[in-house]
C-alpha positions, 0 to 999 in steps of 0.5 A: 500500500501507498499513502498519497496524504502528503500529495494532497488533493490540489490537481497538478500537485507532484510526488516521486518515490523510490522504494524497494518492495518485496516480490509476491508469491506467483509474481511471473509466468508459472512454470517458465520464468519469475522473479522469486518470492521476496526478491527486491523489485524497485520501484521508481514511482511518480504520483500526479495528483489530477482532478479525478485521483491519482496518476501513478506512473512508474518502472519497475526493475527487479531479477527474473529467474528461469530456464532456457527453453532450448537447454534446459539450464538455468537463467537469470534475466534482468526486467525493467518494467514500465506502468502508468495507472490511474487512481480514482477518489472513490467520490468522483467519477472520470469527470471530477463530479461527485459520484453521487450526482448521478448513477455510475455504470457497474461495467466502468466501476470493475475496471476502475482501481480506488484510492482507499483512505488516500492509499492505493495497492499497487500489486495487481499494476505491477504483476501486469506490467511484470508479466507483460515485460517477461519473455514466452521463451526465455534462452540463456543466450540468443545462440543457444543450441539446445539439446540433441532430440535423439540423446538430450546431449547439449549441444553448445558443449558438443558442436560436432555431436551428430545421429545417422538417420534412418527413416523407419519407412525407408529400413525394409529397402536399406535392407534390400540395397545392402542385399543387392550390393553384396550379391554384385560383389559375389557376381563381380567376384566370379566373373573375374575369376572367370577371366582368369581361367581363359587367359590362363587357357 
């Protein structure tokens, strides 16, 4: 939570804020790439004061945690994410007027975020922003050449690592040709034997 009392109410009122927060639990893309629980995110925040709330605009910048995609190894990778929000007083609407002046339609109400008692939550920003700033398909280096699919050998210590292929559909034939060339050896075979025995005549 974030106390905006001393930023007061008077529009084009300015505050910056440098702080350091701990990460919450689940704060990346489950399974691929976070920032750890309790890690330091830092935050560098600026609060506006506006006619309708509270403008917060800010980076976030914290170390992720993951694994490479291609081999499997672990990775660390620095996010600096960037995030404006805005903060309505809970007794204005986006015009500045009175809320109760007039009924607020309940589908603008979900999306809107209030200040409660002057103090605003910024978790819910900033997991969006985190997130959104993460890569899909985080690799320890662009180069990386992942793992061999026939044995999971990694490749980047193994650069000449190879399989000869072969192709199922294609096994009853190899079998057929490597028939074929024995049989032309032994006809090869006798045919030069065959020479011999008339030049000998």
């Amino acid at each position: 939570m974030f106390d905006t009392h001393e930023l007061g109410r008077r529009p084009g009122a300015l505050q910056r804020l440098t702080r350091s927060v701990d990460a919450p639990k689940d704060f990346g893309i489950e399974g691929v790439i976070g920032v750890p629980e309790g890690a330091p995110v830092k935050l560098d925040l600026r609060l506006e004061s506006v006619m309708e709330g509270v403008l917060v605009t800010g980076t976030a910048r914290a170390s992720a945690e993951g694994e490479c995609v291609r081999c499997l190894e672990p990775l660390s990778h620095e996010v600096a994410a960037d995030f404006q929000e805005m903060f309505s007083y809970p007794d204005a609407d986006d015009r500045g007027r009175s809320r109760t002046a007039e009924p607020v339609d309940d589908a603008e109400d979900e999306d809107t975020l209030f200040l409660e008692d002057g103090l605003f939550d910024l978790e819910p920003v900033l997991r969006d922003a985190v997130v959104l700033a993460l890569p899909m398909q985080p690799v320890c280096r662009e180069a990386c050449a992942g793992l061999c699919p026939e044995c999971g050998i990694r490749l980047d210590e193994n650069p000449g690592h190879h399989h000869d292929a072969v192709d199922i559909r294609w096994a009853a034939l190899q079998g057929l040709a490597e028939t074929i060339q024995d049989g032309e050896k032994d006809n090869m075979g006798g045919a030069e034997a065959g020479v011999d025995e008339k030049q000998e005549k």
